[in-house]
C-alpha positions in Angstrom: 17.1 -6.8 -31.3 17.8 -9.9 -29.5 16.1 -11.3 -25.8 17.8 -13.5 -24.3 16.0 -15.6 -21.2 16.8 -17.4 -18.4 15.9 -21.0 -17.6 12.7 -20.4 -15.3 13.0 -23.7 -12.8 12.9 -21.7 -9.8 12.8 -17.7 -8.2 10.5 -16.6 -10.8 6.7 -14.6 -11.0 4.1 -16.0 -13.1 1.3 -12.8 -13.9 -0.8 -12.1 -16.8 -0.2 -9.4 -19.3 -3.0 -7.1 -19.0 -1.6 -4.7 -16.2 2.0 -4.7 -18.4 0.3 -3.9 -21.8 -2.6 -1.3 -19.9 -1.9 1.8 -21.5 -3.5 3.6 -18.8 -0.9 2.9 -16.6 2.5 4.7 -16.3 5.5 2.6 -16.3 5.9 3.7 -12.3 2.8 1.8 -11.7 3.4 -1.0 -14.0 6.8 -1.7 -12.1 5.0 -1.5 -8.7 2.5 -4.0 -9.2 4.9 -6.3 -10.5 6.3 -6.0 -7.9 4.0 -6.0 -5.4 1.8 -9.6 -7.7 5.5 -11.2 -7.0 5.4 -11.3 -3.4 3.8 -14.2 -1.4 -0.5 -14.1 -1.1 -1.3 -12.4 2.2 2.0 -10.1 2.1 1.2 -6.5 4.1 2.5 -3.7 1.9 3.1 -0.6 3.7 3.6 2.7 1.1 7.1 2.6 3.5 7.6 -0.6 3.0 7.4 -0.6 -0.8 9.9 2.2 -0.5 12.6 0.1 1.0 12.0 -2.6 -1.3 12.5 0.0 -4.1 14.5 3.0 -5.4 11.8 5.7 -5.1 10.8 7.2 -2.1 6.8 7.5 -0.1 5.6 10.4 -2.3 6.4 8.4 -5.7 5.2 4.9 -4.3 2.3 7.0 -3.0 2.1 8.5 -6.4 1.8 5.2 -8.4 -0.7 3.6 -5.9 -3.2 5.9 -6.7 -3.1 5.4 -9.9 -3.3 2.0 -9.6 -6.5 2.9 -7.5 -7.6 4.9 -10.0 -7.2 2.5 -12.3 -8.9 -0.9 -11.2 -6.1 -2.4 -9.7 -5.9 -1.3 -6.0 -8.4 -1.1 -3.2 -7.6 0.8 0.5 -8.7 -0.2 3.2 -8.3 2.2 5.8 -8.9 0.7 9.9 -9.7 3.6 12.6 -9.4 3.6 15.9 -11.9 3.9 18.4 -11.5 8.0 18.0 -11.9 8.0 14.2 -8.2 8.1 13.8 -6.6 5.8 10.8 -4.5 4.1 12.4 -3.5 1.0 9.6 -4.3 1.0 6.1 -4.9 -2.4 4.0 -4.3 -3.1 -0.1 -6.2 -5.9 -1.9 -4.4 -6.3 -5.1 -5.8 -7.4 -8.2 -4.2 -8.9 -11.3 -6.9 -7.6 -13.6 -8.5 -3.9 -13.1 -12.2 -4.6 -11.4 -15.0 -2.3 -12.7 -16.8 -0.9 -10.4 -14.4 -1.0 -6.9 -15.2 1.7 -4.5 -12.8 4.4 -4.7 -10.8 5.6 -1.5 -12.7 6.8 1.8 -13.8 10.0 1.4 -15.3 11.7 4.4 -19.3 13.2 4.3 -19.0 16.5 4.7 -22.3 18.2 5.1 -22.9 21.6 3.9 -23.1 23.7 6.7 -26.3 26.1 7.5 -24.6 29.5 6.7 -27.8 31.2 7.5 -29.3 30.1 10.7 -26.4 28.4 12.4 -26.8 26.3 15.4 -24.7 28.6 18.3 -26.8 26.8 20.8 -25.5 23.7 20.6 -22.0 23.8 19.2 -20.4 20.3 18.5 -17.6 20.4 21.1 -16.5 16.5 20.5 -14.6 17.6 17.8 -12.6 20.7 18.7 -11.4 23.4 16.4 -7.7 23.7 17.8 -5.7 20.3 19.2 -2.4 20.3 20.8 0.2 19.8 17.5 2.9 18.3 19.4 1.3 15.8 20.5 -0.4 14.7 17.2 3.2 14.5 16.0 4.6 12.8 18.7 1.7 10.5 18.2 2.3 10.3 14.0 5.7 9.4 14.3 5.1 6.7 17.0 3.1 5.0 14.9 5.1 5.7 11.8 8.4 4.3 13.7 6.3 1.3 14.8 4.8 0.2 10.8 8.7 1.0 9.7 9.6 -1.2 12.2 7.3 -4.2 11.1 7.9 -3.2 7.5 11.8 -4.3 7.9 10.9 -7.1 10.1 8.8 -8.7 6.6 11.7 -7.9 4.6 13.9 -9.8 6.8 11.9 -12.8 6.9 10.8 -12.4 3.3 15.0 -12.8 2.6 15.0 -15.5 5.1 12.5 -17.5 3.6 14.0 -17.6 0.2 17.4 -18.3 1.9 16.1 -21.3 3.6 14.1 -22.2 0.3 17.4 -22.1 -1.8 19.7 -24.0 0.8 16.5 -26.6 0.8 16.8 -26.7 -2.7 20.4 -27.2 -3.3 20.7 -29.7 -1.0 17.5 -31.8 -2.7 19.9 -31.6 -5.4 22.9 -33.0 -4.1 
């Protein structure tokens, strides 16, 4: 079998090995972080965003994140608003898996007192039923909005490397 290269004097990713020869890793996951390692530092990835920059849809980006989670590779950081709402969610990316990252926000949950509950003073800040139309009307606001600025950084992404290129051939003229 024969591999043939390409003269690498421009448009190329430099990235270590380990994450492509981690056999904890499924190809899926592999793929993304490549992906994601050869974007610029300080890029905001978006699990929408990653699926218009690739074939897959959410659910499969969403799929392969987690395992890169799982895995050393990806840490969430999840901002709420002043409600307790998530409202944006954050990705440090790491070349190498880190021992020892905290794994993804998961919510104390107290076990409740079965046998001598407290009906005196019921927690009423958090209410049992909420109106579900406006939750989604409220979800896909702020879904529309992060698609929104996810094509917005694809665009300039593009428009960067255009301007890079014409710089580049005209340095070489």
């Amino acid at each position: 079998m024969s591999v043939y290269r390409v003269n690498k004097t421009r448009d190329f990713t430099v990235m270590g090995n380990t994450h492509l020869r981690d056999k904890n890793l499924s190809l899926k996951a592999v793929g993304l972080l490549s992906k994601m390692l050869s974007f610029n530092d300080g890029w905001q990835f978006s699990t929408r965003g990653l699926a218009a920059l690739c074939k897959e849809g959410p659910d499969a980006i969403l799929s392969a994140l987690k395992e890169l989670e799982e895995n050393g590779y990806l840490v969430r950081h999840r901002g709420r608003d002043d409600k307790g709402r998530m409202v944006s969610t954050e990705f440090d990316i790491y070349e190498m898996p880190q021992a020892g990252l905290p794994h993804r926000d998961n919510p104390h949950r107290e076990n409740p007192d079965v046998e001598n509950p407290d009906v005196e003073n019921p927690h009423r800040e958090n209410p049992a039923q909420r109106n579900t139309i406006q939750v989604i009307t409220q979800e896909r606001n702020t879904l529309s909005k992060n698609y929104q600025s996810d094509i917005v950084n694809i665009g300039l992404h593009f428009f960067h490397k255009d301007v890079r290129l014409y710089a580049a051939s005209c340095s070489e003229v």
